[in-house]
Structure formats: structure tokens, C-alpha cells
C-alpha positions as CSV (number, residue, x, y, z in Angstrom):
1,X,53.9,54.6,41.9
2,X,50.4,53.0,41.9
3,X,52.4,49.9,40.8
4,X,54.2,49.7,43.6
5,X,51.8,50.7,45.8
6,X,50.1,47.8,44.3
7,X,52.8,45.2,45.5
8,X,53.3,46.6,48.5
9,X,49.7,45.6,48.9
10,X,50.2,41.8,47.9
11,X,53.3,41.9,50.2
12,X,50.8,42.8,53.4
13,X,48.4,40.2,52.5
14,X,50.8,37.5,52.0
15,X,52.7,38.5,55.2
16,X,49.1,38.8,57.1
17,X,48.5,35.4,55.7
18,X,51.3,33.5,56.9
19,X,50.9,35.5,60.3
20,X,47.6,33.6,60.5
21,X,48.7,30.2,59.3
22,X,51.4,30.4,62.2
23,X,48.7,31.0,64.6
24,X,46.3,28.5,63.6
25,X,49.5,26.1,63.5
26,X,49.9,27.3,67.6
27,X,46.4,27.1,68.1
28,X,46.9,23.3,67.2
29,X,49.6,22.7,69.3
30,X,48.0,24.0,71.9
31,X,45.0,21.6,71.3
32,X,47.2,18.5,71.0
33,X,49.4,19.5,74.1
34,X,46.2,19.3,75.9
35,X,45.8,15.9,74.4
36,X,48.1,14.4,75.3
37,X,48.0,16.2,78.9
38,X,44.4,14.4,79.3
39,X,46.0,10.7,78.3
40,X,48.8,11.1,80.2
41,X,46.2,11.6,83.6
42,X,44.7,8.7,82.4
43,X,47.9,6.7,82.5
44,X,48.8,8.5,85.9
45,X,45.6,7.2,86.8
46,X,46.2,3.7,85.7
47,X,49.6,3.8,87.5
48,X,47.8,4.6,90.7
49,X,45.7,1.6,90.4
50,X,49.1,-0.6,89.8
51,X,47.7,-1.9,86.4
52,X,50.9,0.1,84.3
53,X,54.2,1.0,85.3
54,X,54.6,5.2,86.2
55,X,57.4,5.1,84.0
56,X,54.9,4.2,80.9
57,X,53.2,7.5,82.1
58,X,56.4,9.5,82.4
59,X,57.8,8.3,79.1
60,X,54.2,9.3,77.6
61,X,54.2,12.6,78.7
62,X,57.6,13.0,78.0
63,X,57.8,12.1,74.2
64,X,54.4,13.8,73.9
65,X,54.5,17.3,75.4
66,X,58.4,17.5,74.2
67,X,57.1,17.1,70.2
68,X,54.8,20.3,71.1
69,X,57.6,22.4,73.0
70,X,60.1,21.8,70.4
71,X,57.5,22.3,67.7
72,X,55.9,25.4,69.0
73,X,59.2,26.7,69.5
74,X,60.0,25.7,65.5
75,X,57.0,27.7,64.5
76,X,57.8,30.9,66.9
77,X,60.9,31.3,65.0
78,X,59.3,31.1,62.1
79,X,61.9,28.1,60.9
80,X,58.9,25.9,59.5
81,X,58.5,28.4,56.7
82,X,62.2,27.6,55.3
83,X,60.6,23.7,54.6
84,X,58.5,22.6,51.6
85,X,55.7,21.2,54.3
86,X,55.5,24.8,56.4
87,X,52.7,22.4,58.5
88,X,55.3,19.5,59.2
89,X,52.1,17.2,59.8
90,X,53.6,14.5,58.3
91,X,56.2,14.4,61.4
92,X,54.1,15.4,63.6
93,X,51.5,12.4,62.8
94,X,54.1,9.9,62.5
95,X,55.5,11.1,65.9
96,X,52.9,10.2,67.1
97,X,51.8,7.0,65.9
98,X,55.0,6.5,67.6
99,X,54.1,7.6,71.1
100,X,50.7,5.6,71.0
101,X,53.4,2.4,70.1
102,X,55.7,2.7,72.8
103,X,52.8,3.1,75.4
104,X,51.9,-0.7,73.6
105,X,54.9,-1.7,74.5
106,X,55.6,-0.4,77.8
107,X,52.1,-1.1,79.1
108,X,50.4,-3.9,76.9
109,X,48.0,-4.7,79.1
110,X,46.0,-1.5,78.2
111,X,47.1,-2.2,74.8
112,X,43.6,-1.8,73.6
113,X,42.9,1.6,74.4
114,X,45.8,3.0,73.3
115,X,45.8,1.3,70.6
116,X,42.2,3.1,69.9
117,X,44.2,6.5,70.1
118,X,45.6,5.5,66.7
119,X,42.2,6.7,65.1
120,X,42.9,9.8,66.8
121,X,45.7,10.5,65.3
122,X,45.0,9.6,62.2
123,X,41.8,11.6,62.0
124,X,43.9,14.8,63.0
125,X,46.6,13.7,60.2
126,X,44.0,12.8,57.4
127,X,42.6,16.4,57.3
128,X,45.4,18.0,56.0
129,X,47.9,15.7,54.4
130,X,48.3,15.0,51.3
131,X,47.6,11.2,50.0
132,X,51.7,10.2,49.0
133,X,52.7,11.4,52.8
134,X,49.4,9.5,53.7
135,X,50.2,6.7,52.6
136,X,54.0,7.0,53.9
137,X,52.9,7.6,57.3
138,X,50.1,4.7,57.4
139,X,52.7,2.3,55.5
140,X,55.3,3.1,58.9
141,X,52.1,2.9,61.2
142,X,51.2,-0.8,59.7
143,X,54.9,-1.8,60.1
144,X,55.3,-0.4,63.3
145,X,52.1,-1.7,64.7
146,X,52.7,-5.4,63.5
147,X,55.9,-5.3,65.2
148,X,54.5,-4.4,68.5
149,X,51.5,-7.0,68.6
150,X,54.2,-9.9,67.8
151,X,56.7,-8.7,70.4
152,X,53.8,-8.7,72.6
153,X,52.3,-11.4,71.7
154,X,49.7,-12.9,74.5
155,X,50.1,-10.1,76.8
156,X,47.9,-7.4,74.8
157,X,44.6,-6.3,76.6
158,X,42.2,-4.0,78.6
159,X,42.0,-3.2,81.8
160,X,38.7,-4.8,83.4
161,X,40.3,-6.3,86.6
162,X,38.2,-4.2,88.9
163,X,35.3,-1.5,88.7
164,X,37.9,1.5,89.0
165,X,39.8,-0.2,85.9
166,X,36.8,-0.5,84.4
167,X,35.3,2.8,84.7
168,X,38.6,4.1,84.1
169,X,39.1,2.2,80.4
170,X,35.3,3.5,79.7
171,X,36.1,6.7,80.3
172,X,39.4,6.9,78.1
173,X,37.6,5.0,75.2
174,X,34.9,8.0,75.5
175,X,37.4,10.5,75.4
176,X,39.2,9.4,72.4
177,X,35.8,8.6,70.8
178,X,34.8,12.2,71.9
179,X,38.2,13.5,70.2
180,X,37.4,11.8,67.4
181,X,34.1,13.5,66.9
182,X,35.0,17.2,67.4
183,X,37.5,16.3,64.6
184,X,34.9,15.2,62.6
185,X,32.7,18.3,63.4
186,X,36.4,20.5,62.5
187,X,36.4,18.5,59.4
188,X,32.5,19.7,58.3
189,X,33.1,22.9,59.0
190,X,36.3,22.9,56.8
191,X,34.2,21.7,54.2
192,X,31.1,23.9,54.8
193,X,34.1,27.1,54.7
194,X,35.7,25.7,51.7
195,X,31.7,25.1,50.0
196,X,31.5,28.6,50.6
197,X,34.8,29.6,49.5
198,X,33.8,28.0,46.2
199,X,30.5,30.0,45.6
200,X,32.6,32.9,46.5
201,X,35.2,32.3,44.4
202,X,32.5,30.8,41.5
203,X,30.8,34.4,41.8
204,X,34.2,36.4,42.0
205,X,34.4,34.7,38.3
206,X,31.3,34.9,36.9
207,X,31.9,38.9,37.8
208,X,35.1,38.9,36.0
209,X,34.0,37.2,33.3
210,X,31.4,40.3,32.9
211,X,33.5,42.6,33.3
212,X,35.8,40.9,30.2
213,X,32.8,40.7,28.2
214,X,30.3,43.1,28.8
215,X,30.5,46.7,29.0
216,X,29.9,48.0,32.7
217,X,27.3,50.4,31.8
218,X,25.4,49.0,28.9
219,X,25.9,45.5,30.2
220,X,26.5,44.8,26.3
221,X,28.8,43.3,25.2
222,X,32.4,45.3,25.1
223,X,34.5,46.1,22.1
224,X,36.9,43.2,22.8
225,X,34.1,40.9,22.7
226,X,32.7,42.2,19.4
227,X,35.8,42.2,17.4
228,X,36.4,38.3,19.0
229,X,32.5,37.5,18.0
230,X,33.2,39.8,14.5
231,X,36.4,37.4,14.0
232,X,34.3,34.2,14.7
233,X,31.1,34.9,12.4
234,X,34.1,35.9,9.5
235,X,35.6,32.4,9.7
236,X,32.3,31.1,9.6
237,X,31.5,32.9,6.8
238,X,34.7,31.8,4.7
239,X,33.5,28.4,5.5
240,X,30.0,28.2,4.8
241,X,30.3,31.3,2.1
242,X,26.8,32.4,4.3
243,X,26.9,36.3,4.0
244,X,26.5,38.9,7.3
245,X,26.6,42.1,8.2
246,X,27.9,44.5,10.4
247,X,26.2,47.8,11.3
248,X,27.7,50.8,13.1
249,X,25.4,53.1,15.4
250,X,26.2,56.5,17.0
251,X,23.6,59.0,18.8
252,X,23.5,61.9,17.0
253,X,24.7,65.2,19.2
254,X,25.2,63.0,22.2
255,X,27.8,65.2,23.2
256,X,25.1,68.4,23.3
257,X,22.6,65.8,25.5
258,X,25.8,65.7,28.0
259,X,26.5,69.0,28.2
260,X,22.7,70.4,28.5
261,X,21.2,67.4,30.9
262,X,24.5,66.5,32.4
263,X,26.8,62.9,32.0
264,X,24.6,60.9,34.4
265,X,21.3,61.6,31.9
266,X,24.1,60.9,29.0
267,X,24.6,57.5,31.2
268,X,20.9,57.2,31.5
269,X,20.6,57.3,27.7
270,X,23.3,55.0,27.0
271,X,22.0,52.2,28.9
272,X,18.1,53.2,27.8
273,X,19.3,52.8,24.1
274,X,21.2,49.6,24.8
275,X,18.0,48.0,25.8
276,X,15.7,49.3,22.8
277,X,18.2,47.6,20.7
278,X,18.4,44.6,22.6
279,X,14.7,44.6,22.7
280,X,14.1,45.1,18.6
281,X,16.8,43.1,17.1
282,X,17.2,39.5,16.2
283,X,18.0,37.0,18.6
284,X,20.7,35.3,16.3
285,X,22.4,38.8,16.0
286,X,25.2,40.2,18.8
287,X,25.6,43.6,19.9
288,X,27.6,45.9,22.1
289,X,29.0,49.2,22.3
290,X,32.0,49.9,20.6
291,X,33.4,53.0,22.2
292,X,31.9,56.2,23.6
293,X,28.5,56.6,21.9
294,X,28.9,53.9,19.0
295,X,27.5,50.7,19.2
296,X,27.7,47.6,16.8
297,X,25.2,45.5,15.3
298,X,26.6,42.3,14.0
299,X,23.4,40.6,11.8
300,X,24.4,37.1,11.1
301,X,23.5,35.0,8.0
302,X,22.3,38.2,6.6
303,X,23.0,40.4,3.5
304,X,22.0,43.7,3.1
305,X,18.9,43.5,1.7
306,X,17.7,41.9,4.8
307,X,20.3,43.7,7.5
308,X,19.2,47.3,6.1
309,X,15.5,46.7,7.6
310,X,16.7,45.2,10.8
311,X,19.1,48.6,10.9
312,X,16.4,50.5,10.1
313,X,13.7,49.2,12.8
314,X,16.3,49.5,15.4
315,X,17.1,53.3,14.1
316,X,13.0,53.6,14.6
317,X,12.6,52.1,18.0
318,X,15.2,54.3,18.9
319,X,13.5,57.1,17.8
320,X,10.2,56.4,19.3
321,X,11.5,55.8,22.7
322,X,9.9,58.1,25.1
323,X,13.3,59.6,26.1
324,X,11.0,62.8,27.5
325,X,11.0,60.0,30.6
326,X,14.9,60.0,30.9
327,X,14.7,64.1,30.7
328,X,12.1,66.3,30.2
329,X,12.5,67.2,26.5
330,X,15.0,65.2,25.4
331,X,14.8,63.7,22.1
332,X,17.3,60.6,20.1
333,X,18.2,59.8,17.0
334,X,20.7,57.2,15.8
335,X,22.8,57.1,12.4
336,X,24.1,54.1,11.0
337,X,26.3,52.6,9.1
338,X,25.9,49.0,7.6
339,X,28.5,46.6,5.8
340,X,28.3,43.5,4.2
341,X,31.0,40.8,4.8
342,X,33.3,40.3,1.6
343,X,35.3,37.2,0.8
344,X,39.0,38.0,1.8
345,X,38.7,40.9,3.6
346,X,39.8,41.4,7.6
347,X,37.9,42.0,10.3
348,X,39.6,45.9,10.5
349,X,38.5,46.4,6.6
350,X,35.4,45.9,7.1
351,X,34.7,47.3,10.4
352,X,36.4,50.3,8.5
353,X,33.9,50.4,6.2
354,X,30.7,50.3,8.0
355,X,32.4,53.2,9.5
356,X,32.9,55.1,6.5
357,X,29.1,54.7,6.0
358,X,28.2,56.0,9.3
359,X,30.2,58.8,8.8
360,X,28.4,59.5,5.1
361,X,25.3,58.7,7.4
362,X,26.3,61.8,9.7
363,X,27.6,63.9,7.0
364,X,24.4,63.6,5.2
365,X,22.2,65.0,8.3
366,X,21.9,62.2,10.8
367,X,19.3,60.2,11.1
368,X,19.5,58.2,8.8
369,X,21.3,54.7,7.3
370,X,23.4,54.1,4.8
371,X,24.9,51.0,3.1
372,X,28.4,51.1,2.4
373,X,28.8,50.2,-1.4
């Protein structure tokens, strides 16, 4: 049940993502339907003046605002999700590299501003296309451009004729500059989201990489880690024939501390006790808890005449903690268990047989370490 209740889950996220991908897809044809709204009063303007045909203007808005009906419709019906490009941008762009070319050659002699528009379009394409579709569209807009400066060939300009002409080619070249720049501002704030999107993600990791390691409570390392760690420092150890140890800890009567002060005090203890050890013990050795109220101490490059007295001082520390601070007369004691590494052996023999020591630790009155024969 709490499987499926799981992928019904991922099934409403992905459906609420797509949901907003088809908006956001909307939302920009929206904005380039009012683009090419905006150029095509500019042309309407230009017509007026008697500098381009009306028909330039008509074919303009026609070729322009018809790409956005059809493709808003497209995206409605939700048919752009069937394709391997759900964005179709590559179309879209091309399209209209296209448009900006037949206004060239309808209307050379404001060949120059249209012409301009091409940065336009390219700036909206360039944020999201990839660079092989890139690189098809710009190789079709190269072609297509040459073709229309050599067909048109000494009749290519700007309109400057008269002050309305003029102002009016000023004030198209400032609004395709000022297009250009609010996709340039859309284009830092896509990578300011995505730069957060990366620390996000970076910290999302770094979380579950503790949580793989580490033990939630302790913040030790976890069992999985140890016995990863145990298996490293044993091929080591074959290699280099450079002995080490392994030494098993448990609280004595933890389970009495639980049930007189109560599992968050037990919690309390657990972590207190994870940082006396972490405090006292080498700083070449690894530790961690190893289930419940057993924790593992593997001493590298060590035998046991030099493990036993790092044991032993973390045993003491243990005991000397004011745990009166935790709750009001409580008091700790660890046994232990220690094991030296031998030559042949796995990882689950000799984790076996600090164990065996701990337990003749506990059967012998707690408190106390031995080392396993």
C-alpha cells in the first residue's frame, strides 16, 4: 500500500510538472504574439508613411501571429508532448528567422532593421536549444540570409528619408535592442535559479550522503559504513601485513536507563557517549555505532598490546563522564570486546569474535575489557 501510495505520489508531481511546463510554454507565446503585434505597428506605421508596401505588413502579421495561434493551439491539446522536442523551439526559431527574411524581401528598403530583429530571435532561441539544433537552425539562417542580400542586391537599407522615417527606424531599433535586453535579464535570472538549484541540489546530497554514512543520532558513522571501512583496513592489512584491531562496545543495562529515565535520556546518552569516544580516541582510528547500544572501535595499525589501552581509556572516559548532567543519578559503564586482525580471516569472523569477547566481557560482570584470544 505505502508503495503505491508512493507512485501515485511521483505520478502527481510529474503531471503537476508538465502542467507547468505547458503554461510557461503559453506564457511565451503570449510574449512573442505581442512581438510580433509591436513590429507589425511598426510596419503599419511605415506603410502609412509610403516607405513599404501594406502588404509587407499584412504578410508579417499574418505568418507571425498564425505560428502562435497554431502553436498555442498545439500546446492546448497537449499534442507537443507526443514529440521528442515537447518545446518545438527549434521550429519555432527557424519560423521565424523566416518571417524576419520575407519582410527583407518584401520591403528591402528597411532591410536594416529587420534584419536587426534576427538577434532577437536568436537570443530567444539560444536560451533553450540545444547546440546540434543550434547549429541547424543558424546554418538555414546563414543560407537563407545570403540568398536574400544577393536577390536584393543594391536595394537593401534604412529608412532616413524624412524625420518621421527617422524617428520611426530609431524607435524600432530601441525596441528590438530593448527586447534583447529583457532576454538577457530572463537569461540571468535562469542562471541565478539554476545557481541556486545547484546549492540546493549540492546540499540535498551532502544530506544524503550523511544519512548513508552516519548514524542519525550519533552522527557516527553507521554500521554499513563500518563494515565497508572494516573491509578496507583488512585489504590493507593483507597487503602491508600491518596488524589492527577491532573493538566492540555496549552500555551496560542500557535497557534499565530506558526504562527508569525514559528513551529520549536513553537518546541523550547515546549521543553523549558517542562524543566521549570521539573525543578520547585516536585520530587514525574510525568509529560508529553498530546497532542499538553497541558501538565499534576499529584501531588501525595497531595490535593488541597497544589497542587494549586505547579500549581501556575510552571504557574510562566513559565512566568519568558526568552523566548526573544528562539525569540526575544516572551512572555509565561500557564493556568491551577487542580483536586483533588475523591473516585469512573475513571481515564476519572477526567481527564475530570481538563479539564473543564482549559477551565474556558481560558475562564476567561488565565493566570491563577483554581480549579475544
Amino acid at each position: 500500500m505505502v508503495e503505491i501510495d508512493a507512485e501515485l505520489e511521483r505520478a502527481d508531481k510529474a503531471r503537476q510538472a508538465l502542467e507547468r511546463a505547458q503554461r510557461r510554454r503559453l506564457r511565451w507565446i503570449g510574449a512573442i504574439a505581442l512581438s510580433y503585434g509591436i513590429d507589425t505597428v511598426f510596419l503599419l506605421l511605415y506603410s502609412s508613411a509610403g516607405t513599404v508596401p501594406a502588404y509587407a505588413a499584412a504578410a508579417y502579421a499574418g505568418l507571425g501571429l498564425s505560428f502562435c495561434v497554431v502553436y498555442a493551439a498545439i500546446v492546448m491539446l497537449d499534442w507537443n508532448l507526443r514529440l521528442r522536442d515537447a518545446s518545438v523551439l527549434a521550429v519555432g526559431v527557424a519560423w521565424g528567422v523566416a518571417v524576419q527574411l520575407a519582410v527583407v524581401a518584401l520591403a528591402p528598403q528597411i532591410a536594416f532593421p529587420q534584419l536587426a530583429n534576427l538577434f532577437t530571435v536568436f537570443a530567444f532561441g539560444m536560451l533553450w536549444l540545444p547546440v546540434t539544433e543550434s547549429a541547424v537552425v543558424w546554418a538555414l539562417a546563414i543560407v537563407g540570409t545570403g540568398a536574400v542580400l544577393y536577390l536584393n542586391q543594391g536595394r537593401l537599407g534604412a529608412a532616413f528619408a524624412s524625420g518621421f522615417e527617422l524617428t520611426l527606424t530609431w524607435l524600432y531599433l530601441s525596441v528590438i535592442l530593448s527586447r534583447s535586453l529583457l532576454l538577457t535579464v530572463y537569461a540571468n535570472g535562469m542562471r541565478a535559479r539554476l545557481g541556486e538549484s545547484r546549492r540546493k541540489l549540492a546540499s540535498a546530497l551532502e544530506q544524503i550522503q550523511e544519512l548513508v554514512h552516519y548514524d542519525e543520532l550519533t552522527k557516527a558513522f553507521n554500521r554499513r559504513s563500518l563494515v565497508a571501512r572494516l573491509g578496507q583496513e583488512l585489504s590493507r592489512s593483507e597487503r602491508t601485513r600491518v596488524p589492527f584491531c577491532v573493538g566492540m562496545l555496549d552500555l551496560d543495562n542500557f535497557k534499565a536507563i530506558n526504562d527508569r529515565h525514559g528513551h529520549a535520556t536513553g537518546d541523550a546518552v547515546l549521543r553523549a557517549f558517542a562524543a566521549v569516544v570521539q573525543a578520547t580516541m585516536r585520530k587514525t582510528d574510525l568509529f560508529g555505532r553498530y546497532g542499538g547500544e553497541e558501538f565499534l572501535l576499529i584501531l588501525t595499525a595497531s595490535g593488541k598490546a597497544g589497542a587494549d589501552g586505547a579500549v581501556a581509556r575510552v571504557c574510562a572516559a566513559a565512566a568519568a563522564h558526568p552523566w548526573d548532567k544528562v539525569a540526575p543519578g544516572l551512572k555509565l559503564t561500557v564493556s568491551a570486546g577487542l580483536a586483533e586482525y588475523r591473516h585469512g580471516e573475513t571481515v564476519e569472523q572477526l567481527l564475530n569474535r570481538a563479539d564473543a569477547a564482549l559477551y565474556d566481557a558481560k558475562r564476567g560482570g561488565r565493566n570491563r575489557l577483554v581480549v579475544a584470544d
